[in-house]
N, C-alpha and C positions, 0 to 999 in steps of 0.2 A: 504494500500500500504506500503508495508516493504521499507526500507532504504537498499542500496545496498552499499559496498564502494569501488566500482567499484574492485571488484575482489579480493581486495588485503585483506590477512587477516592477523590476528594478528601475527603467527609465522614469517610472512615474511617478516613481518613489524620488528620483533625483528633480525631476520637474517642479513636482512638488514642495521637495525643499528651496528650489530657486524664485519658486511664487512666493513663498513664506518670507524669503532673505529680502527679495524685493518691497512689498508690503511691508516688512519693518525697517527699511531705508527711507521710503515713500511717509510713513508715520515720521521716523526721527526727524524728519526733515522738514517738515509741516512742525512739529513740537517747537523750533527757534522762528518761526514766521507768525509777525504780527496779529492781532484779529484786526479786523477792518476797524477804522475807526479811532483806534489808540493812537494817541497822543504821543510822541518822544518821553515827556516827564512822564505817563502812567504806565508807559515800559522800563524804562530807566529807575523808576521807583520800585515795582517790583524784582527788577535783575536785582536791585540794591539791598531790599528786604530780604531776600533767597540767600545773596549773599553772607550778609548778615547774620542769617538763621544757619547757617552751615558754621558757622566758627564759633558762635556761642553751642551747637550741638557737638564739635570737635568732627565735622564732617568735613574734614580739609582738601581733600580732592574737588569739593566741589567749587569751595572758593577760588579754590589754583585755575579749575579750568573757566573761570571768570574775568582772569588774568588776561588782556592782552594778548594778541595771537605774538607780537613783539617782546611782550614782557615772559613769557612763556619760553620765547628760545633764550633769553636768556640766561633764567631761573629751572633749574627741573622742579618739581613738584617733591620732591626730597628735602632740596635746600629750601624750598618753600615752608613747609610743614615745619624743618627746624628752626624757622626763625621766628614761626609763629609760636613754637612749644614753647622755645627757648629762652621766650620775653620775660621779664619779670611782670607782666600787664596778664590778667586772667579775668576777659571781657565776659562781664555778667548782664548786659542788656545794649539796644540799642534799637532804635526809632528815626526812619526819615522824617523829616521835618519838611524839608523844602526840597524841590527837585526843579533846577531853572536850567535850557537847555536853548541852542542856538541848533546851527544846522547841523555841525558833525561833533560837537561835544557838548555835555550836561554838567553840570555844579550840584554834588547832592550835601544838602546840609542832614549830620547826625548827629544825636546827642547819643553816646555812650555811656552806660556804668562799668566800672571798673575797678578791679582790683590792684592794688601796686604791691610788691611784694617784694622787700626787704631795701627799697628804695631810702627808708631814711634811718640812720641809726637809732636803735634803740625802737624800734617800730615795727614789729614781723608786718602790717599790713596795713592798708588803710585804703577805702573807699571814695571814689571820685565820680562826680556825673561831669561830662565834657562834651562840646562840639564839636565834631570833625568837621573838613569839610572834603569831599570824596571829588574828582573828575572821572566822566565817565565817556569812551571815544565811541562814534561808527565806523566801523569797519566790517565791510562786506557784508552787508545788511545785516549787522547785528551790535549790540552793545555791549562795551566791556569796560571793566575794572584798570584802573591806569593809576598804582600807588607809585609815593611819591619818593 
Protein backbone atom coordinates (compact mmCIF):
# COMPACT_ATOMS: atom_id res chain seq x y z
CA UNK A 1 0.00 0.00 0.00
CA UNK A 2 1.61 3.37 -1.24
CA UNK A 3 1.47 6.41 0.91
CA UNK A 4 -0.68 9.17 -0.67
CA UNK A 5 -0.31 12.97 0.41
CA UNK A 6 -3.48 13.44 -0.14
CA UNK A 7 -3.06 15.01 -3.47
CA UNK A 8 -0.99 17.65 -2.97
CA UNK A 9 2.42 17.51 -4.50
CA UNK A 10 5.60 18.96 -4.31
CA UNK A 11 5.49 21.83 -6.91
CA UNK A 12 2.58 23.01 -5.06
CA UNK A 13 3.74 22.79 -2.05
CA UNK A 14 6.77 25.15 -3.21
CA UNK A 15 4.10 27.53 -5.15
CA UNK A 16 2.53 27.68 -2.37
CA UNK A 17 5.05 28.63 -0.11
CA UNK A 18 6.02 31.41 -2.73
CA UNK A 19 2.25 32.87 -2.54
CA UNK A 20 2.80 32.91 1.22
CA UNK A 21 6.54 34.79 1.10
CA UNK A 22 4.95 37.11 -1.38
CA UNK A 23 1.64 38.19 0.62
CA UNK A 24 3.98 38.61 3.80
CA UNK A 25 6.23 41.01 1.76
CA UNK A 26 3.16 42.74 0.09
CA UNK A 27 1.71 43.10 4.02
CA UNK A 28 5.26 44.25 5.43
CA UNK A 29 5.25 46.79 3.05
CA UNK A 30 1.96 48.37 3.32
CA UNK A 31 2.62 48.08 7.44
CA UNK A 32 5.53 51.56 6.93
CA UNK A 33 2.84 53.26 4.36
CA UNK A 34 0.96 56.09 5.46
CA UNK A 35 -3.04 55.96 5.97
CA UNK A 36 -4.41 58.50 3.74
CA UNK A 37 -4.87 61.53 5.39
CA UNK A 38 -2.15 61.65 8.02
CA UNK A 39 -0.54 64.42 8.68
CA UNK A 40 3.65 64.58 8.93
CA UNK A 41 3.34 65.58 12.93
CA UNK A 42 0.55 62.55 13.41
CA UNK A 43 3.05 60.12 11.88
CA UNK A 44 6.06 61.51 13.26
CA UNK A 45 4.23 61.51 16.65
CA UNK A 46 3.50 58.11 16.66
CA UNK A 47 7.03 56.73 15.17
CA UNK A 48 8.18 58.98 18.37
CA UNK A 49 5.80 57.23 20.98
CA UNK A 50 6.76 53.41 19.45
CA UNK A 51 9.99 54.68 19.85
CA UNK A 52 9.72 55.71 23.13
CA UNK A 53 7.65 52.75 24.30
CA UNK A 54 10.45 50.37 23.05
CA UNK A 55 13.20 51.72 25.40
CA UNK A 56 11.25 52.34 28.43
CA UNK A 57 10.19 48.30 27.72
CA UNK A 58 14.09 47.58 27.17
CA UNK A 59 12.99 46.51 23.57
CA UNK A 60 16.06 47.82 21.92
CA UNK A 61 16.19 46.42 18.60
CA UNK A 62 13.22 48.36 17.95
CA UNK A 63 14.40 51.69 18.78
CA UNK A 64 17.87 50.93 16.63
CA UNK A 65 15.95 50.07 13.62
CA UNK A 66 14.33 53.63 14.14
CA UNK A 67 17.75 54.94 13.60
CA UNK A 68 18.44 56.60 10.57
CA UNK A 69 19.05 54.38 7.54
CA UNK A 70 22.70 56.62 7.91
CA UNK A 71 22.95 56.55 11.53
CA UNK A 72 22.48 52.73 11.37
CA UNK A 73 25.61 52.08 9.00
CA UNK A 74 27.37 53.79 11.33
CA UNK A 75 26.36 52.39 14.78
CA UNK A 76 25.57 48.34 14.76
CA UNK A 77 22.75 47.65 16.84
CA UNK A 78 25.23 46.16 19.51
CA UNK A 79 27.10 49.34 20.16
CA UNK A 80 23.60 50.68 20.19
CA UNK A 81 22.02 48.75 22.94
CA UNK A 82 25.47 49.37 24.96
CA UNK A 83 25.39 52.74 25.02
CA UNK A 84 21.92 52.70 25.98
CA UNK A 85 22.42 49.98 28.95
CA UNK A 86 25.47 51.50 29.66
CA UNK A 87 24.17 55.11 30.68
CA UNK A 88 23.89 55.96 34.13
CA UNK A 89 20.09 57.44 32.87
CA UNK A 90 17.38 54.49 33.45
CA UNK A 91 14.29 56.38 31.42
CA UNK A 92 11.10 55.70 33.48
CA UNK A 93 8.46 57.70 31.36
CA UNK A 94 8.07 59.90 28.54
CA UNK A 95 5.36 61.80 26.42
CA UNK A 96 5.30 63.95 23.18
CA UNK A 97 4.29 67.20 23.69
CA UNK A 98 4.62 68.91 20.49
CA UNK A 99 5.45 67.49 17.03
CA UNK A 100 6.36 70.74 14.57
CA UNK A 101 7.58 69.55 11.03
CA UNK A 102 8.57 71.30 7.70
CA UNK A 103 8.92 69.24 4.54
CA UNK A 104 11.79 66.80 5.18
CA UNK A 105 12.24 67.10 8.83
CA UNK A 106 10.19 67.35 12.21
CA UNK A 107 11.07 68.83 15.81
CA UNK A 108 9.45 66.44 18.45
CA UNK A 109 9.21 68.18 21.92
CA UNK A 110 9.42 65.22 25.03
CA UNK A 111 9.21 65.43 28.51
CA UNK A 112 11.19 62.45 30.06
CA UNK A 113 11.38 60.92 33.66
CA UNK A 114 14.29 59.62 34.69
CA UNK A 115 16.51 58.14 36.75
CA UNK A 116 20.27 59.22 37.31
CA UNK A 117 22.38 56.87 38.91
CA UNK A 118 25.33 57.56 40.86
CA UNK A 119 25.66 60.86 39.17
CA UNK A 120 26.31 62.84 42.27
CA UNK A 121 28.35 61.88 45.31
CA UNK A 122 26.82 60.70 48.01
CA UNK A 123 23.45 60.16 46.18
CA UNK A 124 22.81 56.38 44.73
CA UNK A 125 19.96 58.09 42.71
CA UNK A 126 17.79 60.69 42.01
CA UNK A 127 14.65 61.48 39.86
CA UNK A 128 14.21 64.17 37.07
CA UNK A 129 11.36 65.15 34.73
CA UNK A 130 13.12 66.85 31.59
CA UNK A 131 12.43 68.07 27.91
CA UNK A 132 14.10 66.71 25.18
CA UNK A 133 13.84 67.86 22.01
CA UNK A 134 14.04 64.94 19.36
CA UNK A 135 14.73 65.65 15.14
CA UNK A 136 13.13 63.51 13.03
CA UNK A 137 14.23 63.14 8.81
CA UNK A 138 12.29 61.75 5.47
CA UNK A 139 13.83 59.48 3.86
CA UNK A 140 12.50 57.39 1.32
CA UNK A 141 9.07 57.74 2.25
CA UNK A 142 9.51 57.04 5.72
CA UNK A 143 10.58 58.77 9.19
CA UNK A 144 13.31 58.37 11.22
CA UNK A 145 15.04 58.87 14.59
CA UNK A 146 18.37 61.36 13.94
CA UNK A 147 20.09 61.55 17.66
CA UNK A 148 22.32 63.86 18.31
Amino acid sequence: MSKRRLGITSPTIAVSKWALFLCMVLIAGCAGMNEPGETAEQIVEERANQRWESILTGELDVAYEMLSPAQRSMISSLAYKRDVLGSPVRWKSAEVKEVECEELTCRVSIEVGMDIIGAVPGVPRFTVQQDLEEQWILTDGSWWFVSK
